[in-house]
N, C-alpha and C positions, 0 to 999 in steps of 0.2 A: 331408839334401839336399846334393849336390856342385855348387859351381859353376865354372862355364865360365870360364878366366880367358882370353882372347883379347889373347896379348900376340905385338908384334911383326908377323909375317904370317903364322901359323897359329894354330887354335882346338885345344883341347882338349873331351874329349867329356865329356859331364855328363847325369847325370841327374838331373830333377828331379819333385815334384807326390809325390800321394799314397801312388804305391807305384812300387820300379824298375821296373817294366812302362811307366812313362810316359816314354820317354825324349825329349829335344828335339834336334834337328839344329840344330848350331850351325856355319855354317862362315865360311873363313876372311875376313880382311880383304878389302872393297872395293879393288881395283885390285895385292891381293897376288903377285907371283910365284909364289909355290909354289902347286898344286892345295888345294881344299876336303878339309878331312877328312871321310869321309861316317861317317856311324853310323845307327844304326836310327833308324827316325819314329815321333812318338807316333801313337795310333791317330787319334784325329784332325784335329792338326795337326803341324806342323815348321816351325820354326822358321830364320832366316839371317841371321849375325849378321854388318852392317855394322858395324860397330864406330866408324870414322875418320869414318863419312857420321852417327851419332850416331844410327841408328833401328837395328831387328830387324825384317826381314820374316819375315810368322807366314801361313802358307797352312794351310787347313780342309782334310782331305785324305775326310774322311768324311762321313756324313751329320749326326752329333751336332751340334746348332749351336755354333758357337762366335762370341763376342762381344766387341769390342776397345772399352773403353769402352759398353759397352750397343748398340756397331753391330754390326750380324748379318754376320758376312764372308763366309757361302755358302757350299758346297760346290767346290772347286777355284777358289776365287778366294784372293786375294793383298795383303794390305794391310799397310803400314809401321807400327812399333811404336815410337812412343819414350817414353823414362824417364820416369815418371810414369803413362803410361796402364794401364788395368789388361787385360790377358786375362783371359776366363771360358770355359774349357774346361765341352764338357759341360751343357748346360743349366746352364751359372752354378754348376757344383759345388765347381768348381775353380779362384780367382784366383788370378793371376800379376801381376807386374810386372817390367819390368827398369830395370837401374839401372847405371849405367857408372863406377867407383869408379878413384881414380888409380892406375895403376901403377907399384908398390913400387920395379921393378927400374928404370925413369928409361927404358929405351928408347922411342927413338923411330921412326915409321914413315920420316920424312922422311929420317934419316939413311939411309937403307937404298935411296934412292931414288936415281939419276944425275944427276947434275951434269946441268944445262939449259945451252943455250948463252945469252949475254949477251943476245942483244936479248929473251929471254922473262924475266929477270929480275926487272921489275915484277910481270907474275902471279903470277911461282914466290915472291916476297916474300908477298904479300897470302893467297897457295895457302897457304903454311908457317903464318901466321898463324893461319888456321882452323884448320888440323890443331890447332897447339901446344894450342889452345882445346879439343880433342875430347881432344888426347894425357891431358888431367887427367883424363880418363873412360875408362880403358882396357879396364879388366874388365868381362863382362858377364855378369851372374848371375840366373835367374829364380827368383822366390822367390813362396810362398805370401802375400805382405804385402801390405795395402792401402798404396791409391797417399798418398805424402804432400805429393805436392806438386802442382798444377795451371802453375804456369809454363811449365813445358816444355811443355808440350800448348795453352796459351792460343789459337794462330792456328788450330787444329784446326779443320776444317769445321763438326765433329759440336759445335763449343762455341758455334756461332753465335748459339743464344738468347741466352749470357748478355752477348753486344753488344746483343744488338738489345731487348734487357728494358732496359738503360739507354739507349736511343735514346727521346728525347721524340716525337718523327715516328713511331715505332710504335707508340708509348703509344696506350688507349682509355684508360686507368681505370688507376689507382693509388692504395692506400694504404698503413699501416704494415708490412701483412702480404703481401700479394700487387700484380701489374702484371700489365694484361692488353694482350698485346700483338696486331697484327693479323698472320698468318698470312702470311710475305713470297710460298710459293707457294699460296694458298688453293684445296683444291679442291672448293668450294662457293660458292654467293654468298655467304655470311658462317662466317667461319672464324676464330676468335680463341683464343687458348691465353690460358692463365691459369696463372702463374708463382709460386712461393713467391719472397720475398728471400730466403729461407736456401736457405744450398746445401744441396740434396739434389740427389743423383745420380742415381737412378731408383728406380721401384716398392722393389727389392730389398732396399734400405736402410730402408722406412719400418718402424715402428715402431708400436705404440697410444699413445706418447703423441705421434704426430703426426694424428693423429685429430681433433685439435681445427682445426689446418691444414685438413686435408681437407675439411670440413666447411665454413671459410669457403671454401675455395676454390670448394668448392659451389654454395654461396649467391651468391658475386659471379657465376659463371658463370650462375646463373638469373635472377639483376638486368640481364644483356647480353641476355637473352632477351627480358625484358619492356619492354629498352629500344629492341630493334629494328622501324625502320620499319615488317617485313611479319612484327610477333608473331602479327598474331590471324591469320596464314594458312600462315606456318612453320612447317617441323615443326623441331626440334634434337633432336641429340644429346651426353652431355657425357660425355666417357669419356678413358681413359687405354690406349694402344698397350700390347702384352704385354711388347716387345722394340724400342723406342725407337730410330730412329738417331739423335738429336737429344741429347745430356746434356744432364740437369740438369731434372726431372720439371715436366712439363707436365701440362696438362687440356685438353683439347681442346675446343673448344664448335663444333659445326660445323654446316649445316643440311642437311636430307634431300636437298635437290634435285641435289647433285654438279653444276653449273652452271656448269662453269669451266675455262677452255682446259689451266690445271697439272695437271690429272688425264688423265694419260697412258698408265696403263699397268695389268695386272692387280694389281702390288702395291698401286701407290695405292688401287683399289677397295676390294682384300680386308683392307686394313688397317682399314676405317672398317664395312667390310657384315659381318665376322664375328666370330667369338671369339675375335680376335687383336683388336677393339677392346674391351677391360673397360668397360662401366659406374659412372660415378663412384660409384655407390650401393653398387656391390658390394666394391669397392676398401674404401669404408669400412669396409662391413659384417666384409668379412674381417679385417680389422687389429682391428677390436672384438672379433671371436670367436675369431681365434687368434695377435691378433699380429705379423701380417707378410702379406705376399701370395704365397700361393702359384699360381704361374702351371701351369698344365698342360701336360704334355709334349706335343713337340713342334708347339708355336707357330708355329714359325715357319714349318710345313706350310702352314700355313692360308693364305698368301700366295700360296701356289699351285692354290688351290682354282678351279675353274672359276668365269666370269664367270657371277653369274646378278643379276639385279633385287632389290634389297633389297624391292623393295613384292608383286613378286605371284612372286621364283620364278624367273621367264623366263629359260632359261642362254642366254645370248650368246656368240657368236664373237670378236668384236672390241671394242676401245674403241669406235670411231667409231658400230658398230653398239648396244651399248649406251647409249651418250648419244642417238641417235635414239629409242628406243624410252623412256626415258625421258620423252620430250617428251612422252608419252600420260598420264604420271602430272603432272606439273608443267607447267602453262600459264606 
């Protein structure tokens, strides 16, 4: 693997990942004078390397999904990368991370930049400030390594659970091993996730000897079932998403009725009515018989599957029109 050293206000080209066919578009500094170097894109993403702003934007150029931290970035979309998070090129074949390491030779961006006149003084101080903070991260390399650190990433959207797993106000139920928290956009009348303490990251990670987790996580999600006010007329379901935007592996315990103004849109359906929702059973079942979970290609299709009735079938047009029709199944 070569990496990209991004010094001063242009990038160098690098290729990285399995084989040189993969190669990564790395260009130059955020707010640089000179033009971007271009070089060839990987097939289905490329990369652009802010360097001084302390993130890489990584755009999916293809259909293969690709997934930044366990979030699906979609076809021609565009989301920021920083140090610590992990890329999975390819159905999760292929991690990445980047990592911003100090530069050897001491140059710095700032110097290279025009004197400000006096009265901007105060920002261009506080401006320099930041940079000198970024300058210790100059180089930016992608490497096949798992992520080691979560700091950088902590304010991340996609890390929200693990605020709101230690928020007492979202707490139902807690003990030594799991927190089950309330669903902050629920899209059903009861919608509760159910959390390990131990960090795990998603499905990908799990293992047979987390089997034994699983199983309690199981069991409490079916103790929330028998606890709810409308058990003996609810239907649930308790299952785990293929391809998660959320880090940090959830259970889902949600009720059939879909009864709830946060359910928006075809993904939010197709996430919960198809086989992009796994079954908590199966999830077990798999990791007991070989070990890990293997998700089936192209998952993240399935979010685009036409609108139809989880109970009889009926394809719908719209949201609005399928929550009416609903009403015929749920009084």
């Amino acid at each position: 693997m070569t990496k990209c050293l991004c010094v001063g206000s242009s990038a160098q080209r690098g290729t990285t990942g399995p084989s040189s066919s993969l190669t990564c578009r790395l260009l130059s500094w955020a707010g640089a004078q000179k033009p971007p170097l271009k070089t060839k894109s990987a097939p289905d993403t490329k990369l652009k390397a802010e360097c001084n702003k302390g993130y890489v934007k990584v755009k999916q150029l293809g259909l293969n999904p690709t997934c930044l931290d366990s979030v699906v970035v979609g076809k021609d979309q565009e989301v920021k990368m920083k140090p610590g998070q992990q890329l999975q090129v390819v159905n999760q074949l292929y991690p990445y991370t980047v990592r911003f390491k100090e530069d050897p030779s001491g140059d710095s961006v700032s110097s290279k930049r025009p004197h400000q006149p006096a009265a901007s003084e105060g920002l261009n101080t506080s401006r320099s400030n930041k940079v000198a903070k970024q300058e210790k991260s100059v180089s930016s390399s992608v490497g096949n390594t798992e992520s080691t650190s979560t700091h950088d990433t902590a304010g991340h959207w996609s890390n929200g659970l693990k605020a709101s797993m230690q928020d007492p106000k979202m707490q139902v139920y807690k003990d030594d091993k799991v927190v089950v928290i309330k669903d902050k956009y629920p899209k059903a009348r009861y919608h509760w996730l159910v959390l390990p303490w131990e960090p795990i990251r998603n499905m990908q990670v799990l293992r047979k000897e987390h089997c034994d987790l699983l199983r309690h996580m199981q069991r409490v999600a079916e103790q929330m079932v028998e606890n709810c006010p409308d058990a003996g007329v609810a239907c649930f379901r308790k299952g785990y998403h293929a391809i998660p935007s959320m880090s940090h592996i959830h259970l889902h315990v949600i009720s059939q009725d879909f009864d709830s103004p946060c359910l928006k849109n075809k993904k939010h359906w197709n996430s919960f009515t198809t086989d992009y929702f796994i079954d908590s059973q199966d999830v077990i079942l798999m990791l007991e018989e070989k070990g890990r979970v293997a998700l089936k290609e192209g998952s993240s299709e399935l979010l685009k599957l036409p609108l139809r009735c989880h109970k009889c079938l009926r394809e719908l047009l719209t949201i609005p029109a399928l929550k009416e029709h609903l009403k015929s199944h749920f009084k």
